[in-house]
MIPAPA-314278 format. One record per residue (C-alpha): residue in three letters; residue number from 1; y, x, z. Coordinates in steps of 0.5 Angstrom, whole numbers, padded with zeros to 4 digits. Last residue first. Layout:
BEGIN
+--------+-------+-------+-------+-------+
| marlum | filum |    c2 |    c1 |    c3 |
+--------+-------+-------+-------+-------+
|    ALA |   NUM |     Y |     X |     Z |
...
+--------+-------+-------+-------+-------+
% end
This chain:
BEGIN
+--------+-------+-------+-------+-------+
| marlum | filum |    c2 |    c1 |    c3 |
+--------+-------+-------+-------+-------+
|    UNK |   166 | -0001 | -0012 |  0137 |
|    UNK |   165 |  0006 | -0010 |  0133 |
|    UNK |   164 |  0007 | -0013 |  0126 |
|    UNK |   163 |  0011 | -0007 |  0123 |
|    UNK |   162 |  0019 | -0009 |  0121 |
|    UNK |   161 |  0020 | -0011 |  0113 |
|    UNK |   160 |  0023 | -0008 |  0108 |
|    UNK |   159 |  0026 | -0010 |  0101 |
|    UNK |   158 |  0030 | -0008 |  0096 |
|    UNK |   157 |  0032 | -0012 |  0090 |
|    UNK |   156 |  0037 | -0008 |  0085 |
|    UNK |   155 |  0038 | -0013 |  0079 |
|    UNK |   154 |  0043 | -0009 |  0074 |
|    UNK |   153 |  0048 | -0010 |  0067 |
|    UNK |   152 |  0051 | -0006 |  0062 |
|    UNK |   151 |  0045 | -0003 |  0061 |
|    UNK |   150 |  0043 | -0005 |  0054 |
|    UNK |   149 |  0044 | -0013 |  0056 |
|    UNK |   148 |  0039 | -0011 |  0062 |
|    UNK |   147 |  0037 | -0006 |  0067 |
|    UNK |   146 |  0032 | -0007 |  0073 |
|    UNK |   145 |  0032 | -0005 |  0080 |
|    UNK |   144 |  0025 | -0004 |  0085 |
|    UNK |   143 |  0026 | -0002 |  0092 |
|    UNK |   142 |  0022 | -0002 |  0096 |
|    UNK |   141 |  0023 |  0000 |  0104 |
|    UNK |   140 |  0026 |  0007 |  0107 |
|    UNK |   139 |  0032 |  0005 |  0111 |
|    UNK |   138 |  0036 |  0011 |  0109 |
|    UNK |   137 |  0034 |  0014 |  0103 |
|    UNK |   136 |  0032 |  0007 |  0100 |
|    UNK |   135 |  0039 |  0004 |  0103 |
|    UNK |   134 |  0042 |  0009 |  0099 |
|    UNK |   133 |  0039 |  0009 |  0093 |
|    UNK |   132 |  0040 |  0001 |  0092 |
|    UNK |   131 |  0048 |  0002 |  0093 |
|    UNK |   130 |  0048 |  0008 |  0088 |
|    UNK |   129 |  0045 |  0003 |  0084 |
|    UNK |   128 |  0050 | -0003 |  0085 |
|    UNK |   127 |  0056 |  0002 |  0084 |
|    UNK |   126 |  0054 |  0004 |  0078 |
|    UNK |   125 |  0052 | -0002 |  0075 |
|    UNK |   124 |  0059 | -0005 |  0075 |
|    UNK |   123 |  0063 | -0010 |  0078 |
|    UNK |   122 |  0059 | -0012 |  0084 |
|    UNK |   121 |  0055 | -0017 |  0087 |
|    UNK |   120 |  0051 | -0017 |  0094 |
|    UNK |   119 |  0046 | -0022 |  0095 |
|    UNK |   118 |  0043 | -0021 |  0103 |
|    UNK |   117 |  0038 | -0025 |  0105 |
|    UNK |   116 |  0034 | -0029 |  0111 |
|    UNK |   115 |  0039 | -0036 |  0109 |
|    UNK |   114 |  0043 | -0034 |  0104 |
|    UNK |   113 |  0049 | -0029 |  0107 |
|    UNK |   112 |  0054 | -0027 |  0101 |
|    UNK |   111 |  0057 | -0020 |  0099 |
|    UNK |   110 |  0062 | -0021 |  0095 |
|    UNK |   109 |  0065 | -0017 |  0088 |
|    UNK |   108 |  0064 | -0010 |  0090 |
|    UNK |   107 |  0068 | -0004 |  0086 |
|    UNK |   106 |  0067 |  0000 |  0081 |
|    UNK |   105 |  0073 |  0000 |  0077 |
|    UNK |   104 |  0076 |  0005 |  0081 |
|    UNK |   103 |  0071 |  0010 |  0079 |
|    UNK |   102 |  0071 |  0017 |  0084 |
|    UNK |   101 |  0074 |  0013 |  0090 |
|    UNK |   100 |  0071 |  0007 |  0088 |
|    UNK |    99 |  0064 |  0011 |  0089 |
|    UNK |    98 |  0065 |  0013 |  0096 |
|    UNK |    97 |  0068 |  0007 |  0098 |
|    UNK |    96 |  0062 |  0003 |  0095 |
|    UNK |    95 |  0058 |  0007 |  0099 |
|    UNK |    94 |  0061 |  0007 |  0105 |
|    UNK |    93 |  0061 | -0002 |  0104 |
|    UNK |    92 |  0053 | -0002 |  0103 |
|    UNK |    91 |  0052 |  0003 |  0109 |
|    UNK |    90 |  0057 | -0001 |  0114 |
|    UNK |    89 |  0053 | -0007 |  0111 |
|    UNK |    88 |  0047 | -0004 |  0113 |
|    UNK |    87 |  0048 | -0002 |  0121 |
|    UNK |    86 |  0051 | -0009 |  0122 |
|    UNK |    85 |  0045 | -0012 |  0119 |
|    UNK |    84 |  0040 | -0008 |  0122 |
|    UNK |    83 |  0035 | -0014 |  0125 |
|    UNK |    82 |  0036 | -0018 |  0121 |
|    UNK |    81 |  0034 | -0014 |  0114 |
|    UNK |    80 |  0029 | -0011 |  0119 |
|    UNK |    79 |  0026 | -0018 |  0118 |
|    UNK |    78 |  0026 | -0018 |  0110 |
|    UNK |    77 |  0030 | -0019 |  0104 |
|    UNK |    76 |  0037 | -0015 |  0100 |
|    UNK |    75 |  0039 | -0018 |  0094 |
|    UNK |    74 |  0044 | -0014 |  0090 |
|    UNK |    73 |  0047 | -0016 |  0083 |
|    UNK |    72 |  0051 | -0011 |  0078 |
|    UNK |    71 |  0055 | -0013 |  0073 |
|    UNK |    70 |  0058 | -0019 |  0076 |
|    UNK |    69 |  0063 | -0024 |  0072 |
|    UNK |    68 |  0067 | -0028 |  0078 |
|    UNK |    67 |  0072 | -0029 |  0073 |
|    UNK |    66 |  0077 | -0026 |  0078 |
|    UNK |    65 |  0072 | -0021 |  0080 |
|    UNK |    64 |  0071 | -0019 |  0072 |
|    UNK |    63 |  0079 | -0018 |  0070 |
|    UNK |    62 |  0080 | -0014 |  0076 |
|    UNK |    61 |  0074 | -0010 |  0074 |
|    UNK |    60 |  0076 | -0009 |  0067 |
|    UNK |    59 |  0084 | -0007 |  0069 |
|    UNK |    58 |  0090 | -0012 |  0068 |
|    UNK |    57 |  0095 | -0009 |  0064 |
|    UNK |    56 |  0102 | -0006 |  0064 |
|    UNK |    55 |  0105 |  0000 |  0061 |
|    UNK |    54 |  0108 |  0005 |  0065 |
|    UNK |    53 |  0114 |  0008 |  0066 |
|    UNK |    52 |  0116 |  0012 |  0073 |
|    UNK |    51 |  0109 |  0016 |  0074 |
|    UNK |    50 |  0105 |  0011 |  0079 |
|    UNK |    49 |  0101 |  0015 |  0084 |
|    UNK |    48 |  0094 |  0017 |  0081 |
|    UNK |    47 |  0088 |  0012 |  0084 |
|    UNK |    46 |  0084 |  0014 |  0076 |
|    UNK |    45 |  0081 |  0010 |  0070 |
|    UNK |    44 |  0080 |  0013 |  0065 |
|    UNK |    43 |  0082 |  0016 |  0057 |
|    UNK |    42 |  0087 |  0021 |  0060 |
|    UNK |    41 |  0091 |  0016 |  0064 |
|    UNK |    40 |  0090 |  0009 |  0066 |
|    UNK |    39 |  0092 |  0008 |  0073 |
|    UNK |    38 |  0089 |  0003 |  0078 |
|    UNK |    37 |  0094 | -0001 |  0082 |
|    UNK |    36 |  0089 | -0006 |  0084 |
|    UNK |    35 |  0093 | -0013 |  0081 |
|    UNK |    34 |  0098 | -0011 |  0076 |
|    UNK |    33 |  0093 | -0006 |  0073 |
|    UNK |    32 |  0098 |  0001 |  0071 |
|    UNK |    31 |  0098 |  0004 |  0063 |
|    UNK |    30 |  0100 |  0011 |  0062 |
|    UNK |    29 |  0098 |  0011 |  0058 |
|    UNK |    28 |  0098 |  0007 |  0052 |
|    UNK |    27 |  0091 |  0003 |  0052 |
|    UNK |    26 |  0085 |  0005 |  0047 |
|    UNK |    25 |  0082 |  0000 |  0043 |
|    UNK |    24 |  0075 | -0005 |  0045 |
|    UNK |    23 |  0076 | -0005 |  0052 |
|    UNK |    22 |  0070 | -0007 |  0056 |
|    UNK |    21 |  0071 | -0014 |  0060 |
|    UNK |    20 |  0067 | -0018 |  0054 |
|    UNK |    19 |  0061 | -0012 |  0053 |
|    UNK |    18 |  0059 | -0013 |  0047 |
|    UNK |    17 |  0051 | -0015 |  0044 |
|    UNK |    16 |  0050 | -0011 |  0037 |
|    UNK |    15 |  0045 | -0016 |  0034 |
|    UNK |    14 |  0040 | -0014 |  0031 |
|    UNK |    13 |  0037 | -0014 |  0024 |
|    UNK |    12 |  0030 | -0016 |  0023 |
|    UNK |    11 |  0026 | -0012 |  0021 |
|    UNK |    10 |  0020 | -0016 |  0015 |
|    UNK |     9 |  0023 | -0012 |  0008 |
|    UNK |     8 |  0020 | -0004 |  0009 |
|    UNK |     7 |  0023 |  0002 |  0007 |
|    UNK |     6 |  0027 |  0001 |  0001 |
|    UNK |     5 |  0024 |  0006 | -0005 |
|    UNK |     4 |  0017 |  0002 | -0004 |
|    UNK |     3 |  0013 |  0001 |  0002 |
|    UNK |     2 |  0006 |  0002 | -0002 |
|    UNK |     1 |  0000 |  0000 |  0000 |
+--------+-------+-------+-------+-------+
% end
């Protein structure tokens, strides 16, 4: 069987899928978002002072929690969950310090309580895997993520439970 000069007839084309809160041109620099202060220069996002002239905008992640749009999602189960919530959601927000200090658009959404788990939502997928790493690093646990959309979004699941005692 010959494929011919044109390779094979029966592939289907994909679609390329986009990011609606990515930007689809450069900004002027440097740009300043209204809402957070964030400063665009360089091609990046940054936490440097305001120069005196800027451009306004309002940066991707403002963009996102005001459409309550995540990219990232956490959910946190378990008995231990219960037991070390204080000591948790310090971690969970350290680390989203730590990350939006180097990455001003990675940032946490809400953190909302559902009966016996945690769901954490943030704005980009950086924030939300640095987070899941953490808690396995110093909890221990299972900790399982999947990325989806071509990696523009992220489900972390961590999980651990307290030992049965006899």
């Amino acid at each position: 069987m010959s494929k011919g000069l044109y390779g094979r007839k029966d592939r289907l084309i994909k679609d390329k899928r986009h990011d609606a809160y990515q930007e689809r041109e450069k900004l002027p620099e440097p740009t300043l978002c209204t809402q957070c202060n964030a400063l665009y220069v360089n091609g990046r996002w940054t936490w440097n002072t305001e120069p005196d002239r800027t451009y306004r905008t309002v940066c991707p992640a403002c963009r996102r929690i005001a459409a309550n749009y995540p990219a990232g999602y956490i959910t946190l189960k378990g008995s231990f969950l219960a037991e070390h919530q204080h000591e948790i959601m310090n971690l969970i927000l350290n680390e989203e310090k730590r990350e939006k200090s180097d990455r001003p658009l990675e940032r946490i959404i809400s953190i909302v309580g559902v009966g016996s788990q945690i769901e954490v939502t943030t704005t980009g997928i950086h924030v939300a895997r640095r987070i899941g790493d953490s808690l396995s690093r110093a909890y221990d646990g299972e900790l399982s993520f999947r990325y989806a959309d071509s990696d523009r979004s992220i489900r972390v699941y961590w999980q651990r439970d307290l030992p049965n005692e006899l």
